[in-house]
Legacy VTK file of the C-alpha trace (Angstrom):
# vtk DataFile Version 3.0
C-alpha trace
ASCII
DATASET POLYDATA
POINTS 583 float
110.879 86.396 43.121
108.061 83.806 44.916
105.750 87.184 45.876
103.104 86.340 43.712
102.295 82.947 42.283
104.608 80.833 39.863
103.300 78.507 36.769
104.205 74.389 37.384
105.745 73.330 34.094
106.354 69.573 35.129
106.922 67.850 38.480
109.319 64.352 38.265
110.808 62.041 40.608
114.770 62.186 40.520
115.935 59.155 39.640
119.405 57.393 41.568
122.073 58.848 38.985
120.285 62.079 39.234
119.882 62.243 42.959
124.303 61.516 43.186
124.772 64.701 41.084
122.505 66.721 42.785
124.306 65.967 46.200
127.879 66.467 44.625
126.101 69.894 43.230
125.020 70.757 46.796
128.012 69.818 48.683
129.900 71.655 46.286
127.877 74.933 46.805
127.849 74.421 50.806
130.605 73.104 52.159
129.858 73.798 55.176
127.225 70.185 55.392
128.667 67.265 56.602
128.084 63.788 54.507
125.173 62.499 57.340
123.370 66.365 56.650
123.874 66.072 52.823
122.290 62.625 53.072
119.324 64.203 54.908
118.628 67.135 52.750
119.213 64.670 49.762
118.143 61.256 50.857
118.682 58.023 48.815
115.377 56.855 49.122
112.420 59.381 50.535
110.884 61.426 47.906
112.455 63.331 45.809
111.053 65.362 43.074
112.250 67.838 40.808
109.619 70.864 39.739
110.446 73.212 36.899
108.601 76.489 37.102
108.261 79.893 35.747
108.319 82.799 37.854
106.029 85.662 37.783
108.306 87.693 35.563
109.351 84.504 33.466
112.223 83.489 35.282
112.991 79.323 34.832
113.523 77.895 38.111
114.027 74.399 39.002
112.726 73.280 42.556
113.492 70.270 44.698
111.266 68.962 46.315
111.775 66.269 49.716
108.430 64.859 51.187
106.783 67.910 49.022
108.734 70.379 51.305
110.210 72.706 48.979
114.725 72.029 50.125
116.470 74.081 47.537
115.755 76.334 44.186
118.215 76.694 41.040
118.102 79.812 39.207
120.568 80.192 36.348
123.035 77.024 37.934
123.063 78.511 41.141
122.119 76.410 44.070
119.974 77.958 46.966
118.463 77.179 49.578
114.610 77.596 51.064
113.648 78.783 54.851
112.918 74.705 55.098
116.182 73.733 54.746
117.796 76.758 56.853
115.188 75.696 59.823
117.124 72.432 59.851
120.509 74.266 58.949
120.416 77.225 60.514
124.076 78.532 60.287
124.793 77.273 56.741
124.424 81.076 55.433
126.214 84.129 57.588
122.840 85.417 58.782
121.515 89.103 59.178
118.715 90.156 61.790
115.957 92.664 60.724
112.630 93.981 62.659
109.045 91.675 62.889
107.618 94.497 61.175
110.438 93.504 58.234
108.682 90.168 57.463
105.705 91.280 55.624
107.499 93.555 53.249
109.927 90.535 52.228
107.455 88.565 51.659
105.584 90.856 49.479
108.619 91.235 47.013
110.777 93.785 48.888
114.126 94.054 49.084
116.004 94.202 52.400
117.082 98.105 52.970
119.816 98.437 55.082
118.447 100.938 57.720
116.210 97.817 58.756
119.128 95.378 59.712
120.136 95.231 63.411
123.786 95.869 64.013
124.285 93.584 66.867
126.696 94.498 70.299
129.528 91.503 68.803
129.640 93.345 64.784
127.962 92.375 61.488
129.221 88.991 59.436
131.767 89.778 57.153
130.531 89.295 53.769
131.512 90.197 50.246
129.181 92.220 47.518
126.930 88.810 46.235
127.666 86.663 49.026
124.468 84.436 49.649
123.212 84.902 53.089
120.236 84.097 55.437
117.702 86.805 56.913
116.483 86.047 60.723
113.865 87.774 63.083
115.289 89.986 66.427
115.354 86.859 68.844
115.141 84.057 66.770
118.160 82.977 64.435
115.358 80.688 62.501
115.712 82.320 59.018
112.881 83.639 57.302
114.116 85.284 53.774
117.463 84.204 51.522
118.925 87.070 49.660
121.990 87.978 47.945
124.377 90.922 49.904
124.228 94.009 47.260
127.804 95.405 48.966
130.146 94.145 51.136
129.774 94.669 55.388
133.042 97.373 54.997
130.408 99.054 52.121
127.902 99.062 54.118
129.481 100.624 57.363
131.037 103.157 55.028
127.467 103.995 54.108
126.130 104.469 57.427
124.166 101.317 57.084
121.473 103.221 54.139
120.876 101.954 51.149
119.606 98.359 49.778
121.364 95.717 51.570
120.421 92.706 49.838
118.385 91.656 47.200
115.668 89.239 49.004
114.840 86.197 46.246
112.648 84.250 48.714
111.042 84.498 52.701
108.951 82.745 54.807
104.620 82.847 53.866
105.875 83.420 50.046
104.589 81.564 47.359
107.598 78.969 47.245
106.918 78.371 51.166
102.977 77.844 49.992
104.635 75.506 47.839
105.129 72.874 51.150
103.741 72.250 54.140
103.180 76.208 55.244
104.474 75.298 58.452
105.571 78.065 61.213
109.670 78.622 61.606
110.665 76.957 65.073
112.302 79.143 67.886
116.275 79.255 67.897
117.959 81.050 70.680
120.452 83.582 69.355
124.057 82.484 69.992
124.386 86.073 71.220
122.740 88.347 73.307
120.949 90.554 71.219
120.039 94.633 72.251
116.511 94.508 72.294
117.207 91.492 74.918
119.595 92.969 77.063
118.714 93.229 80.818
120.177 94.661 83.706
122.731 91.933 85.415
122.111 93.958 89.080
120.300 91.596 90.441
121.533 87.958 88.540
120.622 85.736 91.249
117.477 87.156 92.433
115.830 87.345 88.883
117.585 83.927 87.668
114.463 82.054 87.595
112.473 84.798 85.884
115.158 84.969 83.063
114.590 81.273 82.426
111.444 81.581 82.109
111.063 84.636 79.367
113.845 82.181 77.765
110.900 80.253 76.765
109.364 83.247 75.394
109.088 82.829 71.571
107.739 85.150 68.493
104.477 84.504 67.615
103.882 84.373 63.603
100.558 85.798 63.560
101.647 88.630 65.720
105.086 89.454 63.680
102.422 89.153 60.683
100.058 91.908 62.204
102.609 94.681 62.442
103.699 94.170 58.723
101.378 97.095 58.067
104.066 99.334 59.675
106.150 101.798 57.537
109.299 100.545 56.838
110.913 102.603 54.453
114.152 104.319 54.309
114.055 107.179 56.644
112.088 108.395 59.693
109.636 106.024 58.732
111.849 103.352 59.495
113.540 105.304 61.873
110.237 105.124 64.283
109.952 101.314 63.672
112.876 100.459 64.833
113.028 102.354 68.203
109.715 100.742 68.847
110.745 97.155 67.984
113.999 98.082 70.310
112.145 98.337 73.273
111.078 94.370 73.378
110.123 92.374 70.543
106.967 91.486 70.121
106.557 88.041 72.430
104.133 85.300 73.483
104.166 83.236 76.027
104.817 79.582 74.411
102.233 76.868 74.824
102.481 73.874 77.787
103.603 70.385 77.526
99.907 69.487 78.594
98.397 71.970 75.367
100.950 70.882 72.807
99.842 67.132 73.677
96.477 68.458 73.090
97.098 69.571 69.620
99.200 66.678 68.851
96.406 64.651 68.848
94.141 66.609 67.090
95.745 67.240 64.891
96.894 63.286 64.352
92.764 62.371 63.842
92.123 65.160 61.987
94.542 64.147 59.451
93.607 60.833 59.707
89.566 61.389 59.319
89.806 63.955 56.655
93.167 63.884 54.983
94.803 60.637 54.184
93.861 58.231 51.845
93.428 54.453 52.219
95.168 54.218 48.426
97.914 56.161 50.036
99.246 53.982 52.461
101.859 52.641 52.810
102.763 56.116 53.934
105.982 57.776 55.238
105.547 59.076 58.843
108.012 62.181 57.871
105.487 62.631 55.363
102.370 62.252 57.177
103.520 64.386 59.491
104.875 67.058 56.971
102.083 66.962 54.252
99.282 66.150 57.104
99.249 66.695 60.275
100.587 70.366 59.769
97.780 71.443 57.901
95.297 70.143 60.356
97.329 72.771 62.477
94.751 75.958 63.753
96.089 78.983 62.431
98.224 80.626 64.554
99.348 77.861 66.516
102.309 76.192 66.001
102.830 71.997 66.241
105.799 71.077 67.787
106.236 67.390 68.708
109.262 68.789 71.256
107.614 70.343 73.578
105.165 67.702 73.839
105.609 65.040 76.330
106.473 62.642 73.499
109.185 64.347 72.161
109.793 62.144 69.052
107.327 61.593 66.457
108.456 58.007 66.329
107.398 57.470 70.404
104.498 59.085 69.346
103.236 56.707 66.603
104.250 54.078 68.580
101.483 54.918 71.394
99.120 55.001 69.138
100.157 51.541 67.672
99.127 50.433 70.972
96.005 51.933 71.083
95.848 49.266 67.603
94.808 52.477 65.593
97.417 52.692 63.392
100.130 50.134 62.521
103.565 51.187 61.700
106.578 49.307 59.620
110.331 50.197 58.902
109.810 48.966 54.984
113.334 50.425 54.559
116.065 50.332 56.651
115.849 53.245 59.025
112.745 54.523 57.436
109.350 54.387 59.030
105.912 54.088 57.277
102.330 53.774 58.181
100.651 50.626 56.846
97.325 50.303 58.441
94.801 52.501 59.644
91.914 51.628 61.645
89.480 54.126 60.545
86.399 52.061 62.290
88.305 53.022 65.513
85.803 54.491 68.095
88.759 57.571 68.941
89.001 58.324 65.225
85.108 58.202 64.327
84.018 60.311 67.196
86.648 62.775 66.623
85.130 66.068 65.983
86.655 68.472 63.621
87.168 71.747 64.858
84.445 74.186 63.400
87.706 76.541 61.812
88.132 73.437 59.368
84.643 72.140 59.283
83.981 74.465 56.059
86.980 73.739 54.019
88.346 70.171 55.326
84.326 68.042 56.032
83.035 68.853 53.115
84.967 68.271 49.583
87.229 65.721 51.801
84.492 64.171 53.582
84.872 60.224 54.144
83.880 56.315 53.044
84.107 54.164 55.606
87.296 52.793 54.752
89.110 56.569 54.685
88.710 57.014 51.136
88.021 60.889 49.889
84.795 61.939 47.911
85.793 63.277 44.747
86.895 67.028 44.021
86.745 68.514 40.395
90.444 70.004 39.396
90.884 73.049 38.174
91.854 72.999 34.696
93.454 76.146 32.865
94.147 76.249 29.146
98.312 77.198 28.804
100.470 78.794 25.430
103.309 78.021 24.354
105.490 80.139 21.806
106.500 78.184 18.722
109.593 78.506 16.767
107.031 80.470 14.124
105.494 82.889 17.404
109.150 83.579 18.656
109.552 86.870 16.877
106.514 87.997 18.384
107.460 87.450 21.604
110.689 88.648 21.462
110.371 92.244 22.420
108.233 90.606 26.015
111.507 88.703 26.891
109.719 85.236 25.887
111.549 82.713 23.905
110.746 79.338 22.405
108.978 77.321 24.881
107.840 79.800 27.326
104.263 79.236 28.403
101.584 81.795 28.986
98.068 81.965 29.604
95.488 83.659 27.806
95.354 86.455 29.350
99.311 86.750 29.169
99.347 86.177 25.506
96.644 89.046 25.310
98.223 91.550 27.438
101.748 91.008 25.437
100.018 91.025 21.899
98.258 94.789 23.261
101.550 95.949 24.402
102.941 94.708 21.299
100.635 96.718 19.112
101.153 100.047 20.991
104.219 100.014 21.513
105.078 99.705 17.898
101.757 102.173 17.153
100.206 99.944 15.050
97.028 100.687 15.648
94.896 101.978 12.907
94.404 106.098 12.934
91.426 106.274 11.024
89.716 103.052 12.712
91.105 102.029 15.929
89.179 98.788 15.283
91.618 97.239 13.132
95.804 97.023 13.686
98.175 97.214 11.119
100.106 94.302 9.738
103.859 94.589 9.926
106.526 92.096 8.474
106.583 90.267 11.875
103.085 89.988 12.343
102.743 89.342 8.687
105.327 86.413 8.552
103.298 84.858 12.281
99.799 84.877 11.298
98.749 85.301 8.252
98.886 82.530 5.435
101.001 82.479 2.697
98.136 83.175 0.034
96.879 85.570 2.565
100.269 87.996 2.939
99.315 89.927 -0.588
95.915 90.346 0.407
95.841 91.699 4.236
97.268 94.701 5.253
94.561 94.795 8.883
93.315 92.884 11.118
90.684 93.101 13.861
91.350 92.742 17.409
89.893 89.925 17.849
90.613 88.210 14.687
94.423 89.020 15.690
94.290 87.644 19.498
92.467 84.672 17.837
95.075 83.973 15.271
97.950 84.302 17.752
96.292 81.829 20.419
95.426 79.490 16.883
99.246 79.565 16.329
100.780 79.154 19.368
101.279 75.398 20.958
98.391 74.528 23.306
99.409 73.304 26.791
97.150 72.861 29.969
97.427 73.319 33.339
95.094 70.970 35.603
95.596 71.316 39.758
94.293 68.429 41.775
92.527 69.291 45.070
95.053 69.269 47.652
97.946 68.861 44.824
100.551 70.911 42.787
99.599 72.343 39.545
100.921 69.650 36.813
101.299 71.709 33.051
100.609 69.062 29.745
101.586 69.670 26.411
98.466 69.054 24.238
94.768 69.999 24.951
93.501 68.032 27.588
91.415 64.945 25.926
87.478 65.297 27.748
86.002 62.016 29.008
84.414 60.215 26.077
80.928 58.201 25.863
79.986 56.203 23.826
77.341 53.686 23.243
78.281 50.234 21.565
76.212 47.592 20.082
77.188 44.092 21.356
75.431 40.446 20.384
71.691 40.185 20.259
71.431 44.011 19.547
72.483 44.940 23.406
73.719 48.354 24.035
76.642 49.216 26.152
77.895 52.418 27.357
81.777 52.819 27.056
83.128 55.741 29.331
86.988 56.488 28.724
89.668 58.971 29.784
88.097 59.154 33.782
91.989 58.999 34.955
92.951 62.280 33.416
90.275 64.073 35.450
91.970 62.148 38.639
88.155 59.795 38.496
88.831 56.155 39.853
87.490 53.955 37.257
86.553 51.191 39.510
84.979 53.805 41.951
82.949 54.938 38.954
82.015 51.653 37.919
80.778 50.413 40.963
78.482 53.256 41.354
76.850 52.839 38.195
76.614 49.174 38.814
74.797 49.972 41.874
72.070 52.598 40.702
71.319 50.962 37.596
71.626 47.520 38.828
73.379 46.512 35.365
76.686 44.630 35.267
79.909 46.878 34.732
83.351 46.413 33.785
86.818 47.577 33.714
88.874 46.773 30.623
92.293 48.009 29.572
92.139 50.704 26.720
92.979 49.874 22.818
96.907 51.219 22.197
96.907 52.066 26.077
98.509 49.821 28.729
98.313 52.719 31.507
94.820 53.449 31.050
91.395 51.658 31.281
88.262 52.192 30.444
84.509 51.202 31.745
81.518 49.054 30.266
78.524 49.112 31.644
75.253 47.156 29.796
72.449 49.468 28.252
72.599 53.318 27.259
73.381 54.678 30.980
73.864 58.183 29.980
71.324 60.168 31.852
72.686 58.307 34.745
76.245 59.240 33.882
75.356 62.411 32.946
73.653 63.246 36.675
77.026 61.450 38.117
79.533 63.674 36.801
77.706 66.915 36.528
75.739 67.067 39.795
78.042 65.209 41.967
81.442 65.700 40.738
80.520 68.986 39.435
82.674 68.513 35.918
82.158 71.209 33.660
80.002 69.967 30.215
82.775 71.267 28.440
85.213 68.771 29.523
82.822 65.532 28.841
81.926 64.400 25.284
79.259 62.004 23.779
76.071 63.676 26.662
73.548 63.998 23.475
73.813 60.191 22.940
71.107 59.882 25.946
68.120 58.184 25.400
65.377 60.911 25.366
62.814 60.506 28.985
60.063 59.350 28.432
57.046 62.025 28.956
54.496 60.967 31.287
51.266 61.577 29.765
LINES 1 584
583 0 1 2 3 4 5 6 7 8 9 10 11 12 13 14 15 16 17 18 19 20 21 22 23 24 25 26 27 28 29 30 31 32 33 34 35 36 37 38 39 40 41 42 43 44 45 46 47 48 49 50 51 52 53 54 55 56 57 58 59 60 61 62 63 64 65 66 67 68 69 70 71 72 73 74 75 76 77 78 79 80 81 82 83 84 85 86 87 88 89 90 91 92 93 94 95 96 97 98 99 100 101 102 103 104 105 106 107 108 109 110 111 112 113 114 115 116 117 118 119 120 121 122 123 124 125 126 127 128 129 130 131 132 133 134 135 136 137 138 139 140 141 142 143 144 145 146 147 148 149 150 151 152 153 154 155 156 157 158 159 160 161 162 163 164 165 166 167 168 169 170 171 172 173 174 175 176 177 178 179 180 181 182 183 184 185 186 187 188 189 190 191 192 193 194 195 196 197 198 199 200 201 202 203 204 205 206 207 208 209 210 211 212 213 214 215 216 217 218 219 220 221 222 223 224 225 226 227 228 229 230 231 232 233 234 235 236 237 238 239 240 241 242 243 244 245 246 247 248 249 250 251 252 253 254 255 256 257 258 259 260 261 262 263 264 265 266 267 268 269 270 271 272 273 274 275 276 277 278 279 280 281 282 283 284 285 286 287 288 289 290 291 292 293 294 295 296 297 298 299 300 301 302 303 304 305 306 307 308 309 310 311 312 313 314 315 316 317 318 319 320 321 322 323 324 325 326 327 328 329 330 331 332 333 334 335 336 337 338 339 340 341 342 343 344 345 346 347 348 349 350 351 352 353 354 355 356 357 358 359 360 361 362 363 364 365 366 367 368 369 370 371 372 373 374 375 376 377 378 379 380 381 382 383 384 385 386 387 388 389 390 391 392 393 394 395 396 397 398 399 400 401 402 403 404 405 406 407 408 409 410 411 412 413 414 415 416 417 418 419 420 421 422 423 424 425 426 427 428 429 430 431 432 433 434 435 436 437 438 439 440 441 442 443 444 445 446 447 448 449 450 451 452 453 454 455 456 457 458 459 460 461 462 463 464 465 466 467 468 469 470 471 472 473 474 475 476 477 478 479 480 481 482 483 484 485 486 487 488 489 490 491 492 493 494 495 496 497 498 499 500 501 502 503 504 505 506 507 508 509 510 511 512 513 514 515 516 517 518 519 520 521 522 523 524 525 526 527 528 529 530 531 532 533 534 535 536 537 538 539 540 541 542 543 544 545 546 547 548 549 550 551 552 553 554 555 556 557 558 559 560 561 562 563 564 565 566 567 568 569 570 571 572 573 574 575 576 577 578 579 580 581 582
C-alpha cells in the first residue's frame, strides 16, 4: 500500500477528547497492551498528530503520528499498527519469519508468498484466514512488514505451504516508514532456536564462550538490503534462495561500546550544528533524539544508545549538561526537554561534519551564530479536487467528491476516460466528442446547443478550470501540508505616506515559511532604512513588513537570488524603480 509515495491531505494535533477515544479504539483492537504501554503508544501530552492521506491507488488513510514517528494507520476503521510501534511491541501480532532476501520485495509492494515463510522446529502460529499479523527477519523477531493472513495455518499446511500467504499492507524502508525517523529495526533474539541457527551441542562447554559471542551477532540492514535483488518467486527460484539463506543468515559483527560512544556523539553535534533550531527549543529529548540525532546517523550504521556506555539517553544528556552545552528541564512531569543550547561552545563549533553529509546537511541548513537555519525554498505543487459538478467524470477512475489529484492525474484519467468510451474523433483525432457527461461538466449552459467537440487541450483545460484548486507546499525537512485554495504569492506594494515618502509593504512571507522579522532586519541592514513589522488588516495571525522608500530591486535580489523563490510565486516585482544608466 506505502510502496510508492502517498499525497498529505492535512496534518493536526489531536486534541485531549480525541486522544481518550483513540486509546479506547486501540486498546480495544489490541488487547494484548497493558494501560502503562497504551499510555506510551498514546501519551497524554507528547505530540500527537493525526495525518490524513491518500494512497497511491486512492485509498484514504488516516495516520498517527507520536514525536513524527509514524505509531499506527486506519484504513476503512481498522486499527493497525507500523514496524515503529511493533519494535517497541514486538509480540503484539503472532509473527511469521521470512528470508533477508524477502525484505526488498515487501517493500516494493509484494505480497508475502508462502514458499518464503520459515516453518520453524516448535510449528507455525495458529491463525485464522484475515488475522492481522507481524512479518520478522530469520534471527531477529524485530518485525519488518504487517500484513493480513490470506488462509488460515491448517490452509496453509494443507497446501504444502504454496500459495500467497498474506497480503503485506506495509514493511520496513516503505514510504510510511520514510514518513518518520527512517531509523534501522533493533536486534531481538528469537524466543526460539531457529534452523538456520542450530549448532551442534557436542561440544557445549568447550564452545560456550564462542556461542556468546555470535549471540551478539546481528543482521545488518544494508546487507539484508543488497540481496533483495535475489529471485524470490514461487518455485525453484525461491526454492534456491532459501537453501542458501539456510545455511547462515547473512551476519555482521555488531559495533563496540567504545564505537557506538563514538557515534553517539557525532551524531549529538551534528544535530545540534546543522539540525535544530534556536525557535525550536524548548525541545523534547524523545524528539530530538527521534527527529535528529537519527538522521545525522551514517548510512548503514545503526545508533543505539544501549550498547553505548551510557545506556540511557537521559544519562547521556545529563553529561553533556555538565559539559554546560546543553541545559535540560522536566517542563512536565516525567517528561524531559532541552531548553538551552550553547551553540558558541568550542566542542560544537569545531565539530566537523562528516563529508557523507557535508553536501546535503552544510549547505541549505548551514548556520547563524545563534543555531538558526538559512532559509530553504518549499516545494510547492498545484493539487485538484473533484467537485460535486466533476464527480460524474470521475466516477468510472474510482474518484469521488473530494478526492485530490494532480495535474498530471487529472490528465491521465481524462485520456483514459476518452478512450475508453472511444470518443475520440475518427475523422480528426484532434478533437473528442462531447457526450452527455462531458456535456453536463464542462461546457456552459448557452454553450451545450452549440458544441458537439472539443480539442485536447481546450478539454484538459476546462476540466482543471472546473475542478476545486488545492495546493500542496513541503517545507525542507517537513511533511507535505495540502491547502484548499491557490496559494496567495507574496505581495509588494509601494505606499505613499506624509510628505510624499514612499514605503514598500511586503505581505504573505509566512505562507512561504519566510520569518518576517528575519526579512526585515535584512533589508534594514542593506538599505540602511528603518523597517517594521505590523499586524495585517482582517488578520490577527499574520503580519506584514514596512520598510521606508521603494526597496524593490533590493527585495527582488533577496528573494530570487538568495532564497531562490520562483517569480511566479511573488507579485508587485515591476513596481521597481528603473536603474539608473550610467552614462
Amino acid at each position: 500500500m506505502f510502496s510508492k509515495s502517498f499525497r498529505v491531505k492535512s496534518n493536526t494535533a489531536i486534541k485531549g477528547s480525541d486522544r481518550r477515544k483513540l486509546r479506547t479504539d486501540v486498546a480495544a483492537a489490541f488487547p494484548a497492551l497493558s494501560s502503562e504501554q497504551l499510555s506510551e503508544l498514546v501519551p497524554n501530552r507528547e505530540e500527537l498528530n493525526v495525518v490524513k492521506l491518500y494512497a497511491h491507488k486512492g485509498d484514504a488513510v488516516t495516520v498517527y503520528a507520536n514525536n513524527r514517528n509514524p505509531v499506527l494507520f486506519e484504513l476503512e476503521k481498522t486499527l493497525y499498527p507500523t514496524v515503529y510501534t511493533l519494535w517497541s511491541y514486538p509480540d503484539l501480532l503472532p509473527a511469521f519469519s521470512t528470508w533477508p532476501p524477502v525484505l526488498q520485495r515487501l517493500a516494493g509492494g509484494a505480497d508475502l508468498m508462502l514458499p518464503g515463510v520459515m516453518v520453524p522446529s516448535c510449528g507455525l502460529p495458529q491463525v485464522q484466514q484475515g488475522t492481522l499479523c507481524a512479518i520478522t527477519l530469520v534471527g531477529n523477531r524485530a518485525p519488518v512488514a504487517v500484513g493480513v493472513a490470506t488462509m488460515s495455518t491448517a490452509e496453509m499446511l494443507a497446501a504444502g505451504m504454496k500459495g500467497k500467504g498474506f497480503t503485506v499492507l506495509h514493511a520496513y524502508t516503505d514510504h510510511l516508514w520514510g514518513f518518520g525517523d527512517k531509523s534501522y529495526p533493533p536486534t531481538i533474539a528469537p524466543l526460539v532456536a531457529e534452523p538456520a541457527e542450530l549448532e551442534s551441542t557436542d561440544d557445549d562447554d568447550k564452545d560456550e564462550e564462542g556461542r556468546e559471542h555470535d549471540s551478539d551477532l546481528c543482521v545488518a540492514p544494508s546487507l539484508q538490503m543488497d540481496l533483495g535483488n535475489l529471485n524470490l518467486q514461487e518455485g525453484d527460484g525461491c526454492a534456491s534462495a532459501l537453501s542458501l539463506s539456510a545455511q547462515r543468515p547473512v551476519r555482521n559483527v555488531c559495533v563496540s561500546t567504545e564505537r557506538m560512544d563514538e557515534l553517539l556523539h557525532q551524531c549529538f553535534f551534528h544535530a545540534l550544528k546543522c539540525k535544530v533550531k534556536k525557535s525550536e527549543l524548548p525541545l523534547l529529548t524523545s524528539t530530538f533524539l527521534r527527529n535528529y540525532m537519527f538522521s545525522c546517523c551514517p548510512e548503514g550504521q545503526q545508533l543505539d544508545i544501549k550498547k553505548s556506555s551510557y545506556k540511557k539517553l537521559s544519562k547521556f544528556l545529563q553529561y553533556m549538561q555538565q559539559q554546560k552545552i546543553i541545559q535540560v528541564k522536566e517542563l512536565n512531569k516525567g517528561v524531559e526537554s532541552i531548553v538551552h543550547i550553547d551553540w558558541k561552545h568550542s566542542d560544537i563549533k569545531s565539530f566537523v561534519v562528516p563529508e557523507v553529509f557535508s553536501a546535503v546537511s552544510t549547505a541549505p541548513e548551514s548556520k547563524c551564530g545563534d543555531g538558526e537555519q538559512l532559509y530553504h525554498a518549499p516545494e510547492i505543487i498545484p493539487l485538484y479536487g473533484v467537485s460535486t459538478k466533476m464527480a460524474p467524470l470521475f466516477q468510472e477512475s474510482g474518484h469521488k467528491k473530494g478526492s485530490i489529484l494532480s495535474s498530471s492525474e487529472v490528465r491521465h484519467i481524462i485520456i483514459s476516460y476518452v478512450k475508453t468510451n472511444e470518443l475520440v474523433d475518427e475523422t480528426n483525432k484532434n478533437f473528442v466528442k462531447v457526450n452527455p457527461i462531458l456535456c453536463d461538466c464542462l461546457l456552459d449552459k448557452w454553450e451545450q446547443d452549440e458544441i458537439s467537440k472539443l480539442k485536447w487541450d481546450d478539454l484538459l483545460s476546462r476540466c482543471l478550470e472546473q475542478l476545486q484548486p488545492y495546493h500542496q507546499v513541503t517545507f525542507f525537512g517537513h511533511e507535505p501540508i495540502v491547502r484548499k485554495g491557490n496559494l496567495d504569492p507574496i505581495d509588494i506594494t509601494i505606499a505613499q505616506r506624509s510628505s510624499n515618502k514612499k514605503v514598500t509593504i511586503i505581505k504573505n512571507l509566512e505562507l512561504y515559511g519566510l520569518d518576517p522579522q528575519l526579512v526585515a532586519n535584512t533589508l534594514q541592514q542593506r538599505v540602511q532604512a528603518s523597517a517594521t513589522i505590523n499586524t495585517l488588516p482582517g488578520a490577527k495571525d499574520r503580519v506584514q513588513v514596512q520598510i521606508q522608500g521603494n526597496q524593490i530591486n533590493h527585495l527582488a535580489k533577496l528573494l530570487l537570488e538568495e532564497y531562490q523563490l520562483h517569480r511566479k510565486y511573488i507579485q508587485g516585482l515591476e513596481k521597481a524603480p528603473k536603474l539608473s544608466r550610467k552614462k
